[in-house]
C-alpha positions as YAML, in Angstrom:
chain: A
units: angstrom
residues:
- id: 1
  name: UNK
  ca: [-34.53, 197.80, 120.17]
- id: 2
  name: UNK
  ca: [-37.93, 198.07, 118.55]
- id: 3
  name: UNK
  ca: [-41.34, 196.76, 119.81]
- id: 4
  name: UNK
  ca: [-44.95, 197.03, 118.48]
- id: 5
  name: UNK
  ca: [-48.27, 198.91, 120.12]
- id: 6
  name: UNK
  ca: [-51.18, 196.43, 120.41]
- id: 7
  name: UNK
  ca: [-54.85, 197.20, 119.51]
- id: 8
  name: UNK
  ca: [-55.28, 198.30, 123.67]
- id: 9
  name: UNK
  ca: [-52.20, 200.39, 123.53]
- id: 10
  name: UNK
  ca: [-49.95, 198.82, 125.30]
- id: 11
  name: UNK
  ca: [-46.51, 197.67, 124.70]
- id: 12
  name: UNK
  ca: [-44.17, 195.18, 125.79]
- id: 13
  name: UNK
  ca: [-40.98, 195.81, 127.27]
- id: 14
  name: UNK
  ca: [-37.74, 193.53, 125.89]
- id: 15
  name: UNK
  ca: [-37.26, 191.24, 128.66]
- id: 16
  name: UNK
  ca: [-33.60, 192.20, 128.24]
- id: 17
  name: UNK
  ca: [-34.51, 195.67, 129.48]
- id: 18
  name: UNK
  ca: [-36.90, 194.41, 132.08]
- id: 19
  name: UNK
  ca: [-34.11, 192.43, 133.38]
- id: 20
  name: UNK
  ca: [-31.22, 194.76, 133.51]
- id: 21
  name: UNK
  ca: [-33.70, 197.11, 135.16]
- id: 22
  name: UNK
  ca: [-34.82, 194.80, 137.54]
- id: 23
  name: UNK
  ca: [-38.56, 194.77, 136.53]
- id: 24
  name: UNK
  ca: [-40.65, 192.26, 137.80]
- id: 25
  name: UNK
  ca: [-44.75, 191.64, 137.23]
- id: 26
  name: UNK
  ca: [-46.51, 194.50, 138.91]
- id: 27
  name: UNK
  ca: [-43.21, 197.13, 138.64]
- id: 28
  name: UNK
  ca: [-44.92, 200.91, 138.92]
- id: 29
  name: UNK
  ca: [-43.55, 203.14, 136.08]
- id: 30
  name: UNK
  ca: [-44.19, 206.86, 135.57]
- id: 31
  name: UNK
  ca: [-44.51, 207.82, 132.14]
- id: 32
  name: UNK
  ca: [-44.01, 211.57, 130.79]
- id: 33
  name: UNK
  ca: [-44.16, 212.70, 127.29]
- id: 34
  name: UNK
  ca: [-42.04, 215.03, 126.17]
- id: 35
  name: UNK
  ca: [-41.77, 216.57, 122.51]
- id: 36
  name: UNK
  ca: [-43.28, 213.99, 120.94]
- id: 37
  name: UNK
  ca: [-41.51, 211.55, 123.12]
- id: 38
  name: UNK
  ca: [-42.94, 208.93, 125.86]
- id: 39
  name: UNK
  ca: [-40.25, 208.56, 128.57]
- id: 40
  name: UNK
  ca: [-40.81, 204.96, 130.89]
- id: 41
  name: UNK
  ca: [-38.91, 205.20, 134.36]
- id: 42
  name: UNK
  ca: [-39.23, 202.77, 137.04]
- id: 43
  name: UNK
  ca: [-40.47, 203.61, 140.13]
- id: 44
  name: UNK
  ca: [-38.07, 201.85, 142.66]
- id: 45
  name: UNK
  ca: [-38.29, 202.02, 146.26]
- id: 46
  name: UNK
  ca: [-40.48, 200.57, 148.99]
- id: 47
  name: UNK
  ca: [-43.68, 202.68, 150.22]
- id: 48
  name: UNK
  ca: [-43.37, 204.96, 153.82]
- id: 49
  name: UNK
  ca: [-45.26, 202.57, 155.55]
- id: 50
  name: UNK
  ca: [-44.22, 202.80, 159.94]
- id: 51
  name: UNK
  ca: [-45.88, 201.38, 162.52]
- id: 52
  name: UNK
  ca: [-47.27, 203.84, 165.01]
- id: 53
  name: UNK
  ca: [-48.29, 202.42, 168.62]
- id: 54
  name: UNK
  ca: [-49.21, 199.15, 167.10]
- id: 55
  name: UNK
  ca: [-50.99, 200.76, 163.44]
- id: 56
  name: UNK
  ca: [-49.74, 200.84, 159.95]
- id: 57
  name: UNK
  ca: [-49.40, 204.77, 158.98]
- id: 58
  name: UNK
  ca: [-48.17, 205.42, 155.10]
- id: 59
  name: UNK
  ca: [-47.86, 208.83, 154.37]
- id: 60
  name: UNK
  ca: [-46.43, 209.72, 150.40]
- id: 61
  name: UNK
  ca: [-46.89, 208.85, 147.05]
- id: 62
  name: UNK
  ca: [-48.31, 204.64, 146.61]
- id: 63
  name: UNK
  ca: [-45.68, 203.29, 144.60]
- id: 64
  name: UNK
  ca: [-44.32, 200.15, 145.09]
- id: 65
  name: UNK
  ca: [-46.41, 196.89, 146.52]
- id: 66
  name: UNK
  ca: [-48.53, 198.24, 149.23]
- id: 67
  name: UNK
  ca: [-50.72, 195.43, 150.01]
- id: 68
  name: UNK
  ca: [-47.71, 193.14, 150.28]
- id: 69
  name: UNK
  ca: [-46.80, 195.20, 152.98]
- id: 70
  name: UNK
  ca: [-49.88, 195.49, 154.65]
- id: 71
  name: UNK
  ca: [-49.90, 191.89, 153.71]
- id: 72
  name: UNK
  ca: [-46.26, 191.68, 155.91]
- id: 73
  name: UNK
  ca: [-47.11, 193.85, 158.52]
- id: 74
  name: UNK
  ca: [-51.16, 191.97, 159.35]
- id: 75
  name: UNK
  ca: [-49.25, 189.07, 159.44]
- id: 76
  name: UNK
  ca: [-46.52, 189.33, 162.07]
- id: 77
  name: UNK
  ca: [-49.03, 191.37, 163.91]
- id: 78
  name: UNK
  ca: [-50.87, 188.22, 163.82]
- id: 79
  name: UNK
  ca: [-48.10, 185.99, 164.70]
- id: 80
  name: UNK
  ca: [-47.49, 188.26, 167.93]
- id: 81
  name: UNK
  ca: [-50.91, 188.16, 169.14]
- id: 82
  name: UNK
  ca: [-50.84, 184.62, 168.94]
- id: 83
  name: UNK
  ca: [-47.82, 184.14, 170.43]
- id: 84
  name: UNK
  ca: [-49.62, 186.50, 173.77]
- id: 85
  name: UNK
  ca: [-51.67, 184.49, 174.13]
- id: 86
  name: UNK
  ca: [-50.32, 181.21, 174.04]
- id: 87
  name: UNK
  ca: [-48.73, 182.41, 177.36]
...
């Protein structure tokens, strides 16, 4: 397959590829160059995010959708609380 570099240097990815890769909107990729060669991998897997006495801790690298966890994580926190203190 063959695609063009536009004026801001970026290129698109054949939605053939994205799809048998599994890349969605937002999909993290490292990029390494190599002998004159630019290597694309997807970076798959969700962020170390744990919940600690009640808090959100991430410890590693942020790949992956972060604040859709957090997003997650605030909101059945918040669904809980209410839940308390409907008792």
């Amino acid at each position: 397959m063959e695609t063009t570099l536009d004026r801001f240097g970026r290129v698109v990815i054949p939605k053939q590829v994205r799809d048998d890769l599994g890349l969605k909107p937002g999909a993290v990729l490292e990029i390494e160059e190599v002998e004159q060669k630019i290597f694309l991998k997807p970076m798959h897997g969700e962020p170390h995010v744990v919940t600690k006495d009640g808090v959100l801790v991430f410890s590693g690298t942020a790949i992956g959708d972060i604040v859709g966890a957090i997003r997650t994580h605030r909101q059945a926190r918040l669904s809980e609380i209410a839940a308390r203190t409907r008792k």
